[in-house]
mmCIF file as gemmi writes it, N, C-alpha and C atoms, coordinates in Angstrom:
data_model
loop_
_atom_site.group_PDB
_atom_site.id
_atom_site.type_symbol
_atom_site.label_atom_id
_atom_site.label_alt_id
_atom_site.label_comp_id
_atom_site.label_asym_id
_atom_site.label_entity_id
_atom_site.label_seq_id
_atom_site.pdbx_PDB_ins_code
_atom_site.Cartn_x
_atom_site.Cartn_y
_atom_site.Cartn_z
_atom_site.occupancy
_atom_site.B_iso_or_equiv
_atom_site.pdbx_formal_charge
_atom_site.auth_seq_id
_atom_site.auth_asym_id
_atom_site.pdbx_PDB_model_num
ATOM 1 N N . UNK Axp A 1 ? 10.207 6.816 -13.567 1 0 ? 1 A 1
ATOM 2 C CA . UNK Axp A 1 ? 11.64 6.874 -13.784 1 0 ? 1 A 1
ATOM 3 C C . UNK Axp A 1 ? 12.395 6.604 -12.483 1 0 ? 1 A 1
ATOM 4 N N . UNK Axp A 2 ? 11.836 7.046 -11.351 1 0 ? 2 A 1
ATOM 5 C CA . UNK Axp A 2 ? 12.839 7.327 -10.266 1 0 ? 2 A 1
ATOM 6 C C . UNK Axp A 2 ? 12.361 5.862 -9.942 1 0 ? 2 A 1
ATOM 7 N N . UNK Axp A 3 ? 11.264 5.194 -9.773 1 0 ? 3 A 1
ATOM 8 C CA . UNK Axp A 3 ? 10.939 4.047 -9.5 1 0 ? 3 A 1
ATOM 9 C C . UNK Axp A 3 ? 12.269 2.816 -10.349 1 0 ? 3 A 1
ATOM 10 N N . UNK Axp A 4 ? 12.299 2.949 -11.514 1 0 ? 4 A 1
ATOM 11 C CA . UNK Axp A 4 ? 13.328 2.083 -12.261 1 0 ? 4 A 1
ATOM 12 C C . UNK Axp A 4 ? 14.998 1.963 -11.591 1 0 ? 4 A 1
ATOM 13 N N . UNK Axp A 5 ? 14.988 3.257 -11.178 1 0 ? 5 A 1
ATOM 14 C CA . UNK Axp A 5 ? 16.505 3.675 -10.612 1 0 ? 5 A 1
ATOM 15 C C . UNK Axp A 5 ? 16.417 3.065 -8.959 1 0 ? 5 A 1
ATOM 16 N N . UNK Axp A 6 ? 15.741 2.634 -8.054 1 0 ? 6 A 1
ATOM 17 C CA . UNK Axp A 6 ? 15.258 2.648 -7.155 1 0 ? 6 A 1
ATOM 18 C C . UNK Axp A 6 ? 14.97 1.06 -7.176 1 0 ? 6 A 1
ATOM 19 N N . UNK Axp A 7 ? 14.61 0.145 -8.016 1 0 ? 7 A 1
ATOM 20 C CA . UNK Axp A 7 ? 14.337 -1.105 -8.183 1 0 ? 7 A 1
ATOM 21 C C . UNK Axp A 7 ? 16.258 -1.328 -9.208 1 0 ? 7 A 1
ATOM 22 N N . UNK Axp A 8 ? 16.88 -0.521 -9.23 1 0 ? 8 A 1
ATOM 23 C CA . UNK Axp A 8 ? 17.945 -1.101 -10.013 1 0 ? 8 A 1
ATOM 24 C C . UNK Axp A 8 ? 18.965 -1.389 -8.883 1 0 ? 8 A 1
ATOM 25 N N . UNK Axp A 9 ? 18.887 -0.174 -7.63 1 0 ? 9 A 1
ATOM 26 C CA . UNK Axp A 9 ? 19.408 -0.317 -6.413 1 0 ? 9 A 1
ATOM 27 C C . UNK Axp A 9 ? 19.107 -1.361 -5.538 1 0 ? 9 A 1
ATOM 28 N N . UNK Axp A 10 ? 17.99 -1.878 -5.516 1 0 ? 10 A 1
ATOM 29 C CA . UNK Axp A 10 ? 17.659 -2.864 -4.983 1 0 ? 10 A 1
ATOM 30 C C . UNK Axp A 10 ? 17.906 -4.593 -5.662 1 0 ? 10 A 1
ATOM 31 N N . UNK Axp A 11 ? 18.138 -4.098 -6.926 1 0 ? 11 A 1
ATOM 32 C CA . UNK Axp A 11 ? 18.696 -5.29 -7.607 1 0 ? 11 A 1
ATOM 33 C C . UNK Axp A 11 ? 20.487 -5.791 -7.256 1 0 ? 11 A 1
ATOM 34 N N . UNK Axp A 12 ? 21.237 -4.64 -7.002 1 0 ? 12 A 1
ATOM 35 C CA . UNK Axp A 12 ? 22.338 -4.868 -6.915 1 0 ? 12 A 1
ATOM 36 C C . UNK Axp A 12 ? 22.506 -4.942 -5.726 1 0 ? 12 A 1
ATOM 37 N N . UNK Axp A 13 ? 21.795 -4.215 -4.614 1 0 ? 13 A 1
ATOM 38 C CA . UNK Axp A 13 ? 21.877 -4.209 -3.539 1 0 ? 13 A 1
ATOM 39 C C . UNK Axp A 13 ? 21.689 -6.231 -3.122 1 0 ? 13 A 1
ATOM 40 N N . UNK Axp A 14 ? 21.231 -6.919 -3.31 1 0 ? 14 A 1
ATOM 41 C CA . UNK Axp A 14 ? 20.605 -8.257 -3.393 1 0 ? 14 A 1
ATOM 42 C C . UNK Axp A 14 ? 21.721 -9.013 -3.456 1 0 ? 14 A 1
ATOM 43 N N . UNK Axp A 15 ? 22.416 -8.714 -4.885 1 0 ? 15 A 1
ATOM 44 C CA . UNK Axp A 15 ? 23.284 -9.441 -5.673 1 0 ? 15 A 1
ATOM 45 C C . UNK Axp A 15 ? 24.485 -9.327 -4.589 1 0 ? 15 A 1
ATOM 46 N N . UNK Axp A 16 ? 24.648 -7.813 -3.659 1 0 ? 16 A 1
ATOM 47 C CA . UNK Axp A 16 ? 25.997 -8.015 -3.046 1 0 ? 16 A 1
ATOM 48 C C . UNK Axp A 16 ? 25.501 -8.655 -2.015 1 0 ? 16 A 1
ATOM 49 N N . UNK Axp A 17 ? 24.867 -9.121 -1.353 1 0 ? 17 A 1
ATOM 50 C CA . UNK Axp A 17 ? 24.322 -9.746 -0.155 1 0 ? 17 A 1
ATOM 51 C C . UNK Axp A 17 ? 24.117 -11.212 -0.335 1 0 ? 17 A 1
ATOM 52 N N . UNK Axp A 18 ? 23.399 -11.5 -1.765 1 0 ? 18 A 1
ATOM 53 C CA . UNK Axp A 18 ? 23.588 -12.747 -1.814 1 0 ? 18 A 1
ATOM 54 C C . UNK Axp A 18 ? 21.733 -13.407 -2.049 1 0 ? 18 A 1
ATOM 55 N N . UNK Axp A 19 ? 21.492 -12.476 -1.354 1 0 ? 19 A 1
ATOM 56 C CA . UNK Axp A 19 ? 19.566 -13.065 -1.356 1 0 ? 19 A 1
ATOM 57 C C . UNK Axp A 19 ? 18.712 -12.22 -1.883 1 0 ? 19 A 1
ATOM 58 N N . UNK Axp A 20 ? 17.474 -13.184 -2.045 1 0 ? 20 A 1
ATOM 59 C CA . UNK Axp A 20 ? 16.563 -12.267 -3.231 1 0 ? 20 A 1
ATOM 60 C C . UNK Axp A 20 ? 15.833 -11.256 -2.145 1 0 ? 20 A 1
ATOM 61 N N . UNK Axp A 21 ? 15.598 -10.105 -3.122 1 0 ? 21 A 1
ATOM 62 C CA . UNK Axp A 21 ? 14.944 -9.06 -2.215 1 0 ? 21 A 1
ATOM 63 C C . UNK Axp A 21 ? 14.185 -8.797 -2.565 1 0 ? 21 A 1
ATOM 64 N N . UNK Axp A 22 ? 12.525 -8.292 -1.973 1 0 ? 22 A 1
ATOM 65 C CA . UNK Axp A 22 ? 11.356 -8.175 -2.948 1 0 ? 22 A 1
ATOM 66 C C . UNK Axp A 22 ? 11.49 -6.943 -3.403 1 0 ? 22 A 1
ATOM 67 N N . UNK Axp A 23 ? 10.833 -6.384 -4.311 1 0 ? 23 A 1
ATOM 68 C CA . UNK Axp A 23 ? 10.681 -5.399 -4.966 1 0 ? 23 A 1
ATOM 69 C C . UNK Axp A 23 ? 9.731 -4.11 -4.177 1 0 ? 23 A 1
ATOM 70 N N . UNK Axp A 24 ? 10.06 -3.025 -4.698 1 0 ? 24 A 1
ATOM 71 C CA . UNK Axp A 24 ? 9.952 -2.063 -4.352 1 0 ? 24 A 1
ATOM 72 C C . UNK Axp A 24 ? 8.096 -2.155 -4.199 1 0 ? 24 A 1
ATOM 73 N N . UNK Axp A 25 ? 7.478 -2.647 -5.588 1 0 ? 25 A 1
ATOM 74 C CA . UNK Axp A 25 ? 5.765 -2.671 -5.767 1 0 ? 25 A 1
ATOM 75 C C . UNK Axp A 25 ? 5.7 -3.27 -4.476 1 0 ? 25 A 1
ATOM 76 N N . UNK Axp A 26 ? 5.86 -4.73 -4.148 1 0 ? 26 A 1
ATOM 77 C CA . UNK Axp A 26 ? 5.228 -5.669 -3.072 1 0 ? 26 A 1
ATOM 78 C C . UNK Axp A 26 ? 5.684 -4.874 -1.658 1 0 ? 26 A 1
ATOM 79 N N . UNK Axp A 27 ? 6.452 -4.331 -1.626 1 0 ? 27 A 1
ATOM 80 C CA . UNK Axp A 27 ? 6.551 -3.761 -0.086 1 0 ? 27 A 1
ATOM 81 C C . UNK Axp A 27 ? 6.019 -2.975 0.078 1 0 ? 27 A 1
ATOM 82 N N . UNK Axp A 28 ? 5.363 -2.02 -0.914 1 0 ? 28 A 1
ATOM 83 C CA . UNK Axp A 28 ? 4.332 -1.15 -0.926 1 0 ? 28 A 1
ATOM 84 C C . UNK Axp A 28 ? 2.958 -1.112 -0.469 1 0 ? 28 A 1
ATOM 85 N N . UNK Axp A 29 ? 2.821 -2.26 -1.359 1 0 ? 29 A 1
ATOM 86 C CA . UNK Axp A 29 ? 1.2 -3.176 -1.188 1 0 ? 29 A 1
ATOM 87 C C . UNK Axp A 29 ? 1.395 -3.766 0.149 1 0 ? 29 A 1
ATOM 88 N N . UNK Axp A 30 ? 2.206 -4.33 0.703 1 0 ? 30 A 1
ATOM 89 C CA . UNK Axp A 30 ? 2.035 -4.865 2.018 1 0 ? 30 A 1
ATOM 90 C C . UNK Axp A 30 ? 2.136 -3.469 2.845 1 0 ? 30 A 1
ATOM 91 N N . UNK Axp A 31 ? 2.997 -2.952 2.938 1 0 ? 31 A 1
ATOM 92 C CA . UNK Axp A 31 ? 2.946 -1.592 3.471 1 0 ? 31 A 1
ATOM 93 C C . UNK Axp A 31 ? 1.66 -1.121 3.885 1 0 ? 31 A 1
ATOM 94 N N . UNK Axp A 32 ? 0.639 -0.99 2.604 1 0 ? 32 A 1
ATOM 95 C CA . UNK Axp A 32 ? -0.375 -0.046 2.618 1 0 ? 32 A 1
ATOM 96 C C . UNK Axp A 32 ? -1.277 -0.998 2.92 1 0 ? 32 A 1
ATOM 97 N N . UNK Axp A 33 ? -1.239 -2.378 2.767 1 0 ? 33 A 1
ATOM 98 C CA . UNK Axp A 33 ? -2.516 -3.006 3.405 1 0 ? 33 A 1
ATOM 99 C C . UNK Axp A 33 ? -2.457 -2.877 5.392 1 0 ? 33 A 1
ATOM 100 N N . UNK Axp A 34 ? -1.184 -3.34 5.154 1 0 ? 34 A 1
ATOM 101 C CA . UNK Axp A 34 ? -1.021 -3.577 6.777 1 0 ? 34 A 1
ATOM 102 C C . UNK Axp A 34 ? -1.449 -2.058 7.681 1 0 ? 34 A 1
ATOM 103 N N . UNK Axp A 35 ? -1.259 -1.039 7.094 1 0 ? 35 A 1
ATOM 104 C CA . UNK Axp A 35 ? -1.566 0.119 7.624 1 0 ? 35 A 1
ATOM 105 C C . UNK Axp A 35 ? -3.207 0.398 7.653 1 0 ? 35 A 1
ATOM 106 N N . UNK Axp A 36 ? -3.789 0.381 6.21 1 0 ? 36 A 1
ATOM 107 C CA . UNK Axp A 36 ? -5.616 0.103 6.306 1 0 ? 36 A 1
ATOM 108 C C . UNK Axp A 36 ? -6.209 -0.172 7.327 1 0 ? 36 A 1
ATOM 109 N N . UNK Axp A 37 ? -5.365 -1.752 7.349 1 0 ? 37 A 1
ATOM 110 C CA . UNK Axp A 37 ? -6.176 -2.293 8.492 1 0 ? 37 A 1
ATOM 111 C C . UNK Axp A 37 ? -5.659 -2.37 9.89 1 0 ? 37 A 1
ATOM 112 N N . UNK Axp A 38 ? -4.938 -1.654 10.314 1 0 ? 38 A 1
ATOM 113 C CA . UNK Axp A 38 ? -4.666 -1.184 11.575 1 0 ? 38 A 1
ATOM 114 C C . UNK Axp A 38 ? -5.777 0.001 11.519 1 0 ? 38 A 1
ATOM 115 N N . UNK Axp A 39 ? -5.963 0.698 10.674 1 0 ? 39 A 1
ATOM 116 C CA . UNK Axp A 39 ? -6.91 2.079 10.828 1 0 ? 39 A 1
ATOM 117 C C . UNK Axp A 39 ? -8.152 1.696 10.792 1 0 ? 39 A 1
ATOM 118 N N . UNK Axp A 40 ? -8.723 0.171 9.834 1 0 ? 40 A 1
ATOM 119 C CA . UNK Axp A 40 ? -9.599 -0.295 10.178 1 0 ? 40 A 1
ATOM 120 C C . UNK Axp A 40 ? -10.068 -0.86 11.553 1 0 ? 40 A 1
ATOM 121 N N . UNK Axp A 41 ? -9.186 -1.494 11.962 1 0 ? 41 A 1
ATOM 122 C CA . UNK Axp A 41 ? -9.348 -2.039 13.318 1 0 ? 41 A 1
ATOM 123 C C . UNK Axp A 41 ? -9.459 -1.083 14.341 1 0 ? 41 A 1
ATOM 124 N N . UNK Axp A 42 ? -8.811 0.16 14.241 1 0 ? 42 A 1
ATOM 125 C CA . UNK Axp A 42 ? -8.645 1.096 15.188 1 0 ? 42 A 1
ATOM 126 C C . UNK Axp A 42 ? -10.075 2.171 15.27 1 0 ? 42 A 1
ATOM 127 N N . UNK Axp A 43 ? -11.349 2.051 15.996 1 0 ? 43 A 1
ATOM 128 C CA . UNK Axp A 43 ? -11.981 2.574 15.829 1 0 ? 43 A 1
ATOM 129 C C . UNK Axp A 43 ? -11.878 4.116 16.277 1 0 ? 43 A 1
ATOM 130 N N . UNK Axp A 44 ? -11.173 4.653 16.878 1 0 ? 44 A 1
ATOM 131 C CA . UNK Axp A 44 ? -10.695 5.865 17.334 1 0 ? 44 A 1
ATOM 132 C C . UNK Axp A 44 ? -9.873 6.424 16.228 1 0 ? 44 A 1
ATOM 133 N N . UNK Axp A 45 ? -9.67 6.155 15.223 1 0 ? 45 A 1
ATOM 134 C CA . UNK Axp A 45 ? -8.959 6.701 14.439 1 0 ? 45 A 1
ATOM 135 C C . UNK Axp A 45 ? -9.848 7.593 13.322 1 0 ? 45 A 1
ATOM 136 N N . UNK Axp A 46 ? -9.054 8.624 13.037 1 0 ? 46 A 1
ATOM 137 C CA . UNK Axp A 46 ? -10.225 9.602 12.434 1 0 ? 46 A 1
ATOM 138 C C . UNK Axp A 46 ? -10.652 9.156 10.781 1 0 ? 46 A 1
ATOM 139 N N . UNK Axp A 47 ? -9.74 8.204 10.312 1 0 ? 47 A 1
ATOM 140 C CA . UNK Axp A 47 ? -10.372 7.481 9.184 1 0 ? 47 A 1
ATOM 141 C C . UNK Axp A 47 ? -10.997 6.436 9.031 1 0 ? 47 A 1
ATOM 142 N N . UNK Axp A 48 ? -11.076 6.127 10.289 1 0 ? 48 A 1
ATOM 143 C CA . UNK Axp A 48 ? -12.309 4.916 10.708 1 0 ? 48 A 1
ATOM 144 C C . UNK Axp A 48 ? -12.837 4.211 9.512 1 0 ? 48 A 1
ATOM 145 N N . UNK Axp A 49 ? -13.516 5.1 9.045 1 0 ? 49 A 1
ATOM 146 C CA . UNK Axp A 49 ? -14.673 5.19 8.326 1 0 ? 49 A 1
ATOM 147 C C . UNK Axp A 49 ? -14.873 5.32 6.722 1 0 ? 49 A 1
ATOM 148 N N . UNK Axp A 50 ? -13.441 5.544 6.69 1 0 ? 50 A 1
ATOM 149 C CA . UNK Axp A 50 ? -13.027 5.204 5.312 1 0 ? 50 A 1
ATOM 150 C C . UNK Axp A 50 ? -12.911 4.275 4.537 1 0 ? 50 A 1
ATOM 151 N N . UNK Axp A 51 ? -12.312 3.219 5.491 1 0 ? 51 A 1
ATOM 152 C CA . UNK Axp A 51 ? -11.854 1.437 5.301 1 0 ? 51 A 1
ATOM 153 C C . UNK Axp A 51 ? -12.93 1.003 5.602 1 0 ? 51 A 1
ATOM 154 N N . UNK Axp A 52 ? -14.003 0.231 5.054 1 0 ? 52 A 1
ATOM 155 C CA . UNK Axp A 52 ? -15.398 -0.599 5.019 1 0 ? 52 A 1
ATOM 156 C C . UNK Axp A 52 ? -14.567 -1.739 3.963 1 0 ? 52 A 1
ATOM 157 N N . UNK Axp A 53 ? -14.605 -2.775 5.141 1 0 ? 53 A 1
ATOM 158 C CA . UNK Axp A 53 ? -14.184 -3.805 4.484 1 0 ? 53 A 1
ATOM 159 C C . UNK Axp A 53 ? -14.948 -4.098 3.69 1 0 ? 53 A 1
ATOM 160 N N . UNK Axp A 54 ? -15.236 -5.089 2.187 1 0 ? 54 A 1
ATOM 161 C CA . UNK Axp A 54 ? -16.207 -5.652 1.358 1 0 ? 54 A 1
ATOM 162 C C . UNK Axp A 54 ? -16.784 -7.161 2.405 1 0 ? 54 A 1
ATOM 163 N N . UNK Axp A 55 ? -17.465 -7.677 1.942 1 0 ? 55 A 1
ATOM 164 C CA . UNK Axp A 55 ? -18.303 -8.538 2.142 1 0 ? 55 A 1
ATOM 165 C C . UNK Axp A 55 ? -16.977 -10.399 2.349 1 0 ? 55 A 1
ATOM 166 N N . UNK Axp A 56 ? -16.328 -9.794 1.566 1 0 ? 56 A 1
ATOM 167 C CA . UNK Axp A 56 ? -15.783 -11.043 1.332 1 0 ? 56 A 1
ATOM 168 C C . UNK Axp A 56 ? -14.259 -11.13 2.346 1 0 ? 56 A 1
ATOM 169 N N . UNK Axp A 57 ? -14.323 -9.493 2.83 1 0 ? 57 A 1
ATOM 170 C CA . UNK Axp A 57 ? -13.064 -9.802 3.726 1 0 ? 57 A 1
ATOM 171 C C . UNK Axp A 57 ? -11.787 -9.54 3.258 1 0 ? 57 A 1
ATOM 172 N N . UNK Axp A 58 ? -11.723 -9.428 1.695 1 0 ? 58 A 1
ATOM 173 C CA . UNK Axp A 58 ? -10.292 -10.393 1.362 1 0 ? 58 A 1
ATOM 174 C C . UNK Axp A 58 ? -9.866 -8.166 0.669 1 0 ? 58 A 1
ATOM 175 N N . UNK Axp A 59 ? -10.788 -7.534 0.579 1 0 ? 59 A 1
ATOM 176 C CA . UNK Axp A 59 ? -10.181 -6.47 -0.141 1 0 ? 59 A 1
ATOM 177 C C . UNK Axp A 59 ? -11.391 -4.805 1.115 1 0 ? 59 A 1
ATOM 178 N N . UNK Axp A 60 ? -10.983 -3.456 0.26 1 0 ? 60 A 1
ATOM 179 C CA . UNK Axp A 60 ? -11.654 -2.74 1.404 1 0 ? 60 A 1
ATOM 180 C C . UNK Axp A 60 ? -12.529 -1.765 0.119 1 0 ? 60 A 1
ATOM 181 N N . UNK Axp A 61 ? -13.448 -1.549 0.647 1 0 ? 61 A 1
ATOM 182 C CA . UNK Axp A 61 ? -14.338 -0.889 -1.082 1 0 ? 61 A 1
ATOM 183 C C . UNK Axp A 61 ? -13.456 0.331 -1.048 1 0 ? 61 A 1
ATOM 184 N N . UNK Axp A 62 ? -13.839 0.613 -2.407 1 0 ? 62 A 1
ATOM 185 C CA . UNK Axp A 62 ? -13.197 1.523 -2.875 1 0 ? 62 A 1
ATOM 186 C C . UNK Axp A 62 ? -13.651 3.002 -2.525 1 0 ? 62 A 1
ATOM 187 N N . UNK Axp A 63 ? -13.356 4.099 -2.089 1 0 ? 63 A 1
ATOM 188 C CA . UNK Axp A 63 ? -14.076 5.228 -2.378 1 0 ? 63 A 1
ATOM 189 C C . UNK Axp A 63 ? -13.865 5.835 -3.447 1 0 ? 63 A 1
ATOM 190 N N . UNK Axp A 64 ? -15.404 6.583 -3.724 1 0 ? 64 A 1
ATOM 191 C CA . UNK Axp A 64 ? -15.868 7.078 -4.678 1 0 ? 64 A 1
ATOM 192 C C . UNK Axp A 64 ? -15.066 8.58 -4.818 1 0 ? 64 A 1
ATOM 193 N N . UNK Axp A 65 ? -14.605 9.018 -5.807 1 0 ? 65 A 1
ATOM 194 C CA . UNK Axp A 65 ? -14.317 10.612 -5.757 1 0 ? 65 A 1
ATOM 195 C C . UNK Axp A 65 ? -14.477 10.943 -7.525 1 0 ? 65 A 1
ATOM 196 N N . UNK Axp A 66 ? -14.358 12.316 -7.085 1 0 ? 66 A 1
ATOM 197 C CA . UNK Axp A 66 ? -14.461 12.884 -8.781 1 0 ? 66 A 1
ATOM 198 C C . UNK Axp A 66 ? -13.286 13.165 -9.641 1 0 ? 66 A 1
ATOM 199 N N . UNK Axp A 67 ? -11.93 12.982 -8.878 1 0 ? 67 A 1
ATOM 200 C CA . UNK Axp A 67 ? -10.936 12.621 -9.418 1 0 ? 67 A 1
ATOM 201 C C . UNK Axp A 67 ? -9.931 12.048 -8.816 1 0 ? 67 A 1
ATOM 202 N N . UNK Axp A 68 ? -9.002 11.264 -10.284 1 0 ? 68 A 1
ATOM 203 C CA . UNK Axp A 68 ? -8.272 10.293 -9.906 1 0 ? 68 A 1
ATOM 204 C C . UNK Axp A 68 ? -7.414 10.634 -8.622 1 0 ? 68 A 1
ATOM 205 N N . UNK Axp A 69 ? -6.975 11.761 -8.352 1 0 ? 69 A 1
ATOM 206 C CA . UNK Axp A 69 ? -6.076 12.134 -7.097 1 0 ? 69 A 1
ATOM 207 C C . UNK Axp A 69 ? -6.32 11.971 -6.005 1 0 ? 69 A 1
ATOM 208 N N . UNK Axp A 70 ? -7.956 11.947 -5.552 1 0 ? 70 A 1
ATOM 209 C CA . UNK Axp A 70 ? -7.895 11.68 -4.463 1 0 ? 70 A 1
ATOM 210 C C . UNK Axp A 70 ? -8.33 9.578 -4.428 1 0 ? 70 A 1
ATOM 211 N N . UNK Axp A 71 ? -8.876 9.521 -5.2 1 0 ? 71 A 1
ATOM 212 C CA . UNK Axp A 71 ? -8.467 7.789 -5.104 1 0 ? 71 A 1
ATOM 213 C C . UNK Axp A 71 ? -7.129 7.24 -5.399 1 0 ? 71 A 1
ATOM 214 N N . UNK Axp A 72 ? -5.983 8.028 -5.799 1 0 ? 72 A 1
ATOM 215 C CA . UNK Axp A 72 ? -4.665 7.153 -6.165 1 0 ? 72 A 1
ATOM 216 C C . UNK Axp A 72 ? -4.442 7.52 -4.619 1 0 ? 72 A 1
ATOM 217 N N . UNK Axp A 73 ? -4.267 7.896 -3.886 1 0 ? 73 A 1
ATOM 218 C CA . UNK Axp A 73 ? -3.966 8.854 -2.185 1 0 ? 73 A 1
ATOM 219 C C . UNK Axp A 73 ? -4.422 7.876 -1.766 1 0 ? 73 A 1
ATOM 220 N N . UNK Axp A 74 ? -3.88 8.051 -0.482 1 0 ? 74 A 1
ATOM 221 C CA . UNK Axp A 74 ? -3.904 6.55 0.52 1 0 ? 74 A 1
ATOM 222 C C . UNK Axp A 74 ? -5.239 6.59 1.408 1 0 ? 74 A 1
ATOM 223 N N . UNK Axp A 75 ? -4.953 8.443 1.963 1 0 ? 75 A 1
ATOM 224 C CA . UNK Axp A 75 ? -7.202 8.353 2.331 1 0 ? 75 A 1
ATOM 225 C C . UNK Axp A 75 ? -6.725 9.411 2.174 1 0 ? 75 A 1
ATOM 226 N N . UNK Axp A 76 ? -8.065 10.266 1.115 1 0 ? 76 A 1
ATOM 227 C CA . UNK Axp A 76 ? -8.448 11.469 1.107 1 0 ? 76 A 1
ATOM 228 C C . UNK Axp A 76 ? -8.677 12.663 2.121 1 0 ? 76 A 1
C-alpha cells in the first residue's frame, strides 16, 4: 500500500519537472546490488562471506535459511 502511494508521488513529482523518473522497484535493485558488491569486494567486511558470487558473475547465490525472513533481508 504505502509502496503505491510512494510510486504515485513519484509519478507527479516527474510530471512537475518534466522528466521521466525511475521507479521506486529499480532504484532499489540498483541500490541493493551496488551495495552487495561493495561488501563483496570489501574483504574486511564482516559479511564478506555472505556474497559468493555464482559462476557466471552476472548474479550472487542465494543463501539458504529456514525462513522466508531471513532471505527477503538484505544479509541475515
Amino acid at each position: 500500500m504505502e509502496t503505491l502511494r510512494l510510486n504515485r508521488v513519484v509519478k507527479t513529482a516527474s510530471r512537475i519537472i518534466g522528466r521521466d523518473l525511475p521507479s521506486l522497484e529499480i532504484l532499489y535493485q540498483q541500490r541493493l546490488l551496488g551495495r552487495a558488491t561493495l561488501i563483496s569486494q570489501d574483504s574486511s567486511h564482516p559479511a564478506h562471506d555472505l556474497f559468493e558470487p555464482l559462476p557466471s558473475s552476472r548474479r550472487f547465490r542465494s543463501i539458504k535459511t529456514r525462513t522466508n525472513r531471513f532471505s527477503s533481508s538484505f544479509s541475515p
